[in-house]
N, C-alpha and C positions, 0 to 999 in steps of 0.2 A: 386473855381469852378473846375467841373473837366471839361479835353478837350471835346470835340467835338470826335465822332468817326472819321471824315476827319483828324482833326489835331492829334489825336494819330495817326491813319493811318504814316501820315508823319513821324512826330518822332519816328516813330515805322520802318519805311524801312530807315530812315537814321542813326539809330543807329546800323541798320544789316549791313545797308552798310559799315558802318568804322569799324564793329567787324569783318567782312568779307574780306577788303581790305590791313588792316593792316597788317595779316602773311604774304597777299601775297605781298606785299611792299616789307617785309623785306625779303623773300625768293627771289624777285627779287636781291633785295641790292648786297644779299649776293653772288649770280651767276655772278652778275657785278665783285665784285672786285674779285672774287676768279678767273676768266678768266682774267681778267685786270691785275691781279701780276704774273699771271700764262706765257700769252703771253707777259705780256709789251705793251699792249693794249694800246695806247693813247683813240680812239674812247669806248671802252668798259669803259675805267677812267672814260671818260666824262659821260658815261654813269650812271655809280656808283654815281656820283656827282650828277647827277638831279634826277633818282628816290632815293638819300638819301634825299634831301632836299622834295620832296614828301610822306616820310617816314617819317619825323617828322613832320610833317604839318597834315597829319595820326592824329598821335600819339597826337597833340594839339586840332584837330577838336573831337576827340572820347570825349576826358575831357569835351569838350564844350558843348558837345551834350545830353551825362550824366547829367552837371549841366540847362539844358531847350535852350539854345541858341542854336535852330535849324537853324536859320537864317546865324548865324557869324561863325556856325559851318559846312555848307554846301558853304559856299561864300569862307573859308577857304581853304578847300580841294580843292575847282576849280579852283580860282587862282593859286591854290601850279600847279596841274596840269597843268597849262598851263605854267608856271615856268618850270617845268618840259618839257613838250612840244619842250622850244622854245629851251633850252639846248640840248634836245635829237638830234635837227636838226640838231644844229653843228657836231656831233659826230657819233650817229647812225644809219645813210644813210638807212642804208637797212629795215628802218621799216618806210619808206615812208608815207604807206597805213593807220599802226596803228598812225599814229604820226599826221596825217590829221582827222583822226575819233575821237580822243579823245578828243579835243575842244567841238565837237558834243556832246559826252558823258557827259562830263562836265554842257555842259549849259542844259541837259534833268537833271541832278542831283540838278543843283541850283536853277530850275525855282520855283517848289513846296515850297521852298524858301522863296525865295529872292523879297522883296519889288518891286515896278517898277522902282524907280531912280537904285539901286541896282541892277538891272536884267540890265537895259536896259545898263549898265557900263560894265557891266559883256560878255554882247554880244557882243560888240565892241571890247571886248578884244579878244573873245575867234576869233572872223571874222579876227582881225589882227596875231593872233596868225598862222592860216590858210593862210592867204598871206604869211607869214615868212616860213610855211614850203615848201608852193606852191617855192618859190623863192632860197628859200637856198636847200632843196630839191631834188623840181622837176625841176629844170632851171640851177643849179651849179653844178659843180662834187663834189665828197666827199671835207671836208676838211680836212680830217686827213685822213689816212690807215686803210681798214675797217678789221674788225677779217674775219678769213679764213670763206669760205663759207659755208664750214659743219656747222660751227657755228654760223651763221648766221642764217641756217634754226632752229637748234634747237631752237634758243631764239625767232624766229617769232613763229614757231609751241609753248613754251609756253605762249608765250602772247594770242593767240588763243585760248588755253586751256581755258586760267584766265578768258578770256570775257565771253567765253560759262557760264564757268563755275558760273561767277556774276550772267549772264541773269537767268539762272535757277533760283539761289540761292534764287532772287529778285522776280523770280515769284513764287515762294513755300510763302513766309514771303508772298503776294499779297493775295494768295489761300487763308493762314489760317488765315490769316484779314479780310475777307470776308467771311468766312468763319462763324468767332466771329460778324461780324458785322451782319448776315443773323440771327445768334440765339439769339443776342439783340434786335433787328427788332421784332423778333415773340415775345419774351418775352414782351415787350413793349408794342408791338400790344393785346396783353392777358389781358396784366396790364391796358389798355387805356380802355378798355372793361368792366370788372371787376368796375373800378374805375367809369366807367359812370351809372354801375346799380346800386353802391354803394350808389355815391352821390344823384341820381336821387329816391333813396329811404329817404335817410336822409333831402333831401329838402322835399318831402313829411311830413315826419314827423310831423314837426311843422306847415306844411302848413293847416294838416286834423282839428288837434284839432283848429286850429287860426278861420280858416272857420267856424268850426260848432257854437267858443264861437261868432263870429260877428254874425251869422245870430238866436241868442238868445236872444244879447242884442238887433240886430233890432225887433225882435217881443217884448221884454221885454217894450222897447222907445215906439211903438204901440199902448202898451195894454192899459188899461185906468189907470189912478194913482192910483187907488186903490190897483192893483195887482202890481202894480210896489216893489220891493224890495231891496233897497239899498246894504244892503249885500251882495245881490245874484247876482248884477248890479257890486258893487266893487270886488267880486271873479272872477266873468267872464272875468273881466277888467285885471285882477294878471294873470289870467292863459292866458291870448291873449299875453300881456308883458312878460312874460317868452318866449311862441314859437315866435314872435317875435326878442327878444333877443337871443333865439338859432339859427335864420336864420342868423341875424347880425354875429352870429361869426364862424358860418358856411363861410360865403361868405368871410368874413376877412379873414378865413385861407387859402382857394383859394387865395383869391390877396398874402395873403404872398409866398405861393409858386409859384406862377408867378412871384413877385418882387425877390427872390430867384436865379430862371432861369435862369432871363435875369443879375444878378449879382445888385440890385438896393436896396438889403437890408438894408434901411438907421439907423446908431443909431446915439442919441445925447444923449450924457455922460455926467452927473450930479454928483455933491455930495450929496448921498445921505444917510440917517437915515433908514437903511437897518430893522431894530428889526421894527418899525412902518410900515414900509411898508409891510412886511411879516404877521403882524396882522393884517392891514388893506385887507389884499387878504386872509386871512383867514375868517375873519368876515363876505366878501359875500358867502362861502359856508356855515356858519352857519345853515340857511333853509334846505340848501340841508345836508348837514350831518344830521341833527334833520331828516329828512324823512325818511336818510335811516338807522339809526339807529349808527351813523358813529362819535363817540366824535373826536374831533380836538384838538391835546395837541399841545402845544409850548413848545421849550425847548432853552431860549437864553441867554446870555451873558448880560451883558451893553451892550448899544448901541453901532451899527457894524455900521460904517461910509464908504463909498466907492464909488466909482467913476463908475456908471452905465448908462446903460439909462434906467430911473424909470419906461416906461409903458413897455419896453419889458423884463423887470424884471420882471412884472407884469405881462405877458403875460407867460414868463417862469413856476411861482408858478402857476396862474392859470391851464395849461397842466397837472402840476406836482399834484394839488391836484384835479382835474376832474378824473386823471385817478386813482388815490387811492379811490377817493370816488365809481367808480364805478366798480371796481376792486376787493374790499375790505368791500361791506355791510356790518353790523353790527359790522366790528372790529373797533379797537380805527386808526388813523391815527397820526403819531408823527409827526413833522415839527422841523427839530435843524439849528438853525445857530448862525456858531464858524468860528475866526478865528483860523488861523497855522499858523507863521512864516508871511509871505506876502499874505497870502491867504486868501479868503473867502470861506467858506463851509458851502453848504447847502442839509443841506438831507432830504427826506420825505420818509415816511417808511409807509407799510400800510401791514396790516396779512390775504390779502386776498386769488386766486385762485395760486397767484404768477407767473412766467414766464419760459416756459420748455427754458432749458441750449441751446437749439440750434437756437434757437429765440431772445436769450438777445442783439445780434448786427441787427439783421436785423430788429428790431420793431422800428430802428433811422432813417430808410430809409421811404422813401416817398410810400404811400398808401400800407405802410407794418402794420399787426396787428399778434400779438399773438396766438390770437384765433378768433372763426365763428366768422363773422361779424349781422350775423343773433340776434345769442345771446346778442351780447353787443353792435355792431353796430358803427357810428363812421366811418370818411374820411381813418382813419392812417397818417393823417396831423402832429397832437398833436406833439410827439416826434423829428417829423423829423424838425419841427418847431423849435421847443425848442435847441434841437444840431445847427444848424445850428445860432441861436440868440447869444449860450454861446460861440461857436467857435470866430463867430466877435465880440466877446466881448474879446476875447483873453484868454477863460477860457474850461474847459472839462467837460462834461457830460456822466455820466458811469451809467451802473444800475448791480443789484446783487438779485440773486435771491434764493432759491427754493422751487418749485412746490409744492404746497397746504400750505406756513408757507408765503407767502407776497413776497415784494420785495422794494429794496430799492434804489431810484436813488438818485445822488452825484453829485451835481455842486460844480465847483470849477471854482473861477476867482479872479484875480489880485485884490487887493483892491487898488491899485490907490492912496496910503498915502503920493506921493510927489506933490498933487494938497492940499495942507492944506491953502491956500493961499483963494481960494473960499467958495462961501457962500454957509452951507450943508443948500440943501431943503429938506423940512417934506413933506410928501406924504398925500395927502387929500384923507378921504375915499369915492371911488369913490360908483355910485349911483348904487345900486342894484338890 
């Protein structure tokens, strides 16, 4: 799943933040000791010592934050900080002011954070850290010899710089995050739109023809037995259960992209006889290929044994040959599955409108299609479905195209050959 705009937000101003603070650490560091060997600095030493250990705490938190642990990686830095803090008190007298605000600083850094047991640790710290300076500070004289006073201002006047200089920084990264989040907002807004005249046409669909064959058969049941006609009674009957069965799986792909959203996409993994099952899901487009003109070849192996979960395998093919069958009228549709090495692959190939080059990634995305929807019609579920099934299945889905010669999408998933121990289940063919 990907984040949330708030939580990229986050992770997105705390890794400006340590890409940001780190030169300036060590351009501090470096000011410390170069004054510190220069004069024989005792307080400037001590200084050098607490933003060095602040500088690698830096340098530890940025790794942290890179690899997702925005949490350990922000709790890091603040404690370093206030580490830093308690040492600068000792030593750096004349930075009172800064040396009191930076707890503050700190605990606005870690809250976005930091859990509550976490936060709530974290402020007690930073409250005592603030006593220590109030006391050693603002209540004690120096306890070392402090650097001459010119130099003194210089190093206040750059910590001044450095803070201005964050605050901007932090509010630029703010702007253009907001910025991005204001033109996903409207895009979204478009998409939400789009997607409700969409579906609210495709729910119709099935809903017109269902209507008119029920109020057929009720005059048909009406009329007297004479006129009654079985065939025309059991045709009406086929074509209700077809647009019925097109709502059913209409509404299914909604709930799956709901289950999706909220992260709930459940599978259960089987051994299974992969060659039967692939013929069994081929077999209920049979009618539909005969209609549109569309032969169904198979091309397999011996039987391909594998560790799946059979209906959303089965969910998979079916996406995969709905959209070559309607894709693809009157040409042939191939279906191959082979292993490679540890792999399973399965291709379906169809020689229909095919897919323009700049469209091949985005038709995996959710209420994304190829082309008018008018024409061919359709959620733009199908695909984004299907990715989304073979990914937690721990496998890839790719497609290849070009325009006017078909197109051919390529599942690839683990066959799962160290579960030989379980009993492989045969796939029943389901009711058409």
């Amino acid at each position: 799943m990907t984040d949330s705009p708030e939580e990229a937000l986050k992770q997105l101003r705390l890794r400006q933040f340590l890409q940001l603070m780190l030169p300036i650490a060590v351009g501090f560091l470096l000011i410390y000791i170069a004054f510190a060997i220069v004069l024989r600095s005792t307080a400037l030493m001590g200084g050098s010592v607490a933003v060095g250990i602040y500088t690698v705490a830096l340098a530890r938190a940025r790794v942290l934050a890179q690899q997702g642990y925005g949490e350990r990686a922000a709790l890091l830095s603040g404690y370093a900080l206030l580490v830093m803090v308690v040492i600068g008190a000792c030593f750096v007298h004349f930075l009172l002011a800064g040396l009191l605000m930076m707890p503050i600083a700190g605990v606005a850094l870690v809250l976005p954070y930091a859990e509550r047991p976490g936060l709530r640790r974290y402020m007690i710290a930073a409250f005592g850290t603030d006593l220590w300076v109030m006391v050693v500070d603002g209540l004690l004289p120096p306890l070392v010899e402090q650097p001459p006073e010119g130099l003194q201002r210089v190093v206040f006047a750059l910590v001044v710089v450095a803070c201005v200089g964050l605050t901007l920084r932090m509010l630029w990264v703010d702007a253009l995050r907001l910025r991005e989040s204001l033109t996903r907002a409207e895009k979204a807004v478009a998409t939400r739109d789009e997607f409700l005249s969409v579906a609210s046409h495709e729910l119709k669909t099935p809903l017109t023809p269902l209507s008119l064959k029920l109020q057929t058969l009720q005059r048909e049941l009406l009329a007297p037995a004479s006129v009654l006609s079985p065939e025309r009674t059991l045709r009406n009957l086929e074509i209700a259960r077809r647009q019925v069965k097109k709502l059913v799986e209409l509404v299914d792909d909604l709930l799956d992209v709901s289950r999706i959203g909220a992260g709930r996409l459940e599978l259960h993994p089987a051994r299974v006889e992969l060659t039967e099952l692939v013929r069994n899901a081929m077999s209920r487009f049979e009618a539909e290929a005969l209609r549109v003109g569309s032969p169904l070849e198979l091309e397999a192996a011996s039987p391909v044994v594998s560790r799946v979960d059979p209906s959303r395998f089965e969910q998979v093919l079916d996406n995969l040959l709905s959209n070559a069958l309607k894709y693809g009228p009157g040409k042939p549709v191939r279906v191959r599955l082979e292993t490679q090495d540890s792999r399973l692959r399965l291709t379906v190939r169809d020689e229909g409108i095919g897919i323009p080059t700049e469209a091949i990634e985005r038709i995996f995305d959710r209420f994304e299609r190829a082309v008018s929807g008018r024409h061919y019609g359709g959620l733009g579920l199908g695909l984004y479905i299907t990715r989304r099934i073979v990914e937690a299945s721990g496998g890839t889905v790719v497609a290849a195209s070009t325009p006017g010669q078909g197109a051919t999408f390529t599942v690839e998933l683990p066959l799962g050959a160290e579960d030989r121990s379980e009993d492989v289940s045969t796939p029943r063919v389901s009711a058409s």
